[in-house]
N, C-alpha and C positions, 0 to 999 in steps of 0.2 A: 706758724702753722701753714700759710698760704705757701710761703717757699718752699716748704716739703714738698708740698700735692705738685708744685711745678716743677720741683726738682724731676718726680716720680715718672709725671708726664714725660719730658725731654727724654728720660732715658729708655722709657718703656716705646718711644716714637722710635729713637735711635734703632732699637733693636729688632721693630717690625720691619725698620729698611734695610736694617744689614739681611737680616731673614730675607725679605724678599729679594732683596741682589741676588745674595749666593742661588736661592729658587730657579731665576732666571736664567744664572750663568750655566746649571745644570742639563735644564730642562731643550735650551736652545741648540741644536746644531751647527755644528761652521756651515758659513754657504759653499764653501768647494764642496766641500765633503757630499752636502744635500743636492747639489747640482751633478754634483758626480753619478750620486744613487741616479737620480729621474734621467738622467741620460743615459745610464745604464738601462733603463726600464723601459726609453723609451725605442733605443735601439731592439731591446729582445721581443717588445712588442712590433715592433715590426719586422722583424726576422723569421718570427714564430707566425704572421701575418700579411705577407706580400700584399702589393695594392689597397692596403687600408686606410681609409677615408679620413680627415682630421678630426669629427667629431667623433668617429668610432675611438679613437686614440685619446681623447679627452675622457669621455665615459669611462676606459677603460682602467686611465691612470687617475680616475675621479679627480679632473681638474675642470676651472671653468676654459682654461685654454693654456695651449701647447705650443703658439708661433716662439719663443724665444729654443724651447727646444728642439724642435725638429730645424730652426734655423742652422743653429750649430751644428748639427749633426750632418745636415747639405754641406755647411762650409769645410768642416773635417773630413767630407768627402765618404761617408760612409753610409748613406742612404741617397734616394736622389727623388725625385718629384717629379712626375707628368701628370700633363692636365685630359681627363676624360670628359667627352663633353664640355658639361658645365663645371664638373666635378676636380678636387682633386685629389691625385692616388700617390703614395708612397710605398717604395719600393726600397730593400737593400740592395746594394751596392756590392 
């Protein structure tokens, strides 16, 4: 009787992990793909935006922060950075 209930166990285990795999494998997008959109987003946000502020541009793409994207997007040359004041402003290119 006990090796059934453990047989039962094992397989009904087996099948909530394959379930949750395949869940994940769904739900998750590639990172190009997702780095692609937010750089897309963050470019139009600045296009449609001249001189806007880093934190305006977090707010807007509801992130806690932006340095890796607006990085790349200086180095791909398609937006560019001055400093106002204290402040800094992003511009397209």
């Amino acid at each position: 009787m006990k090796k059934q209930s453990r047989q039962r166990k094992r397989g009904a285990r087996a099948s909530r992990t394959q379930k949750a795999i395949k869940l994940r494998a769904r739900s998750v997008k590639p990172a190009k793909q997702s780095l692609r959109e937010d750089l897309e987003k963050t470019l139009s946000l600045i296009t449609a935006h001249p001189g806007i502020r880093p934190s305006e541009i977090n707010r807007r793409l509801k992130r806690e922060e932006s340095d890796s994207l607006r990085n790349t997007l200086i180095n791909r040359g398609l937006i560019r950075k001055e400093k106002d004041g204290s402040a800094m402003r992003y511009y397209p290119v």
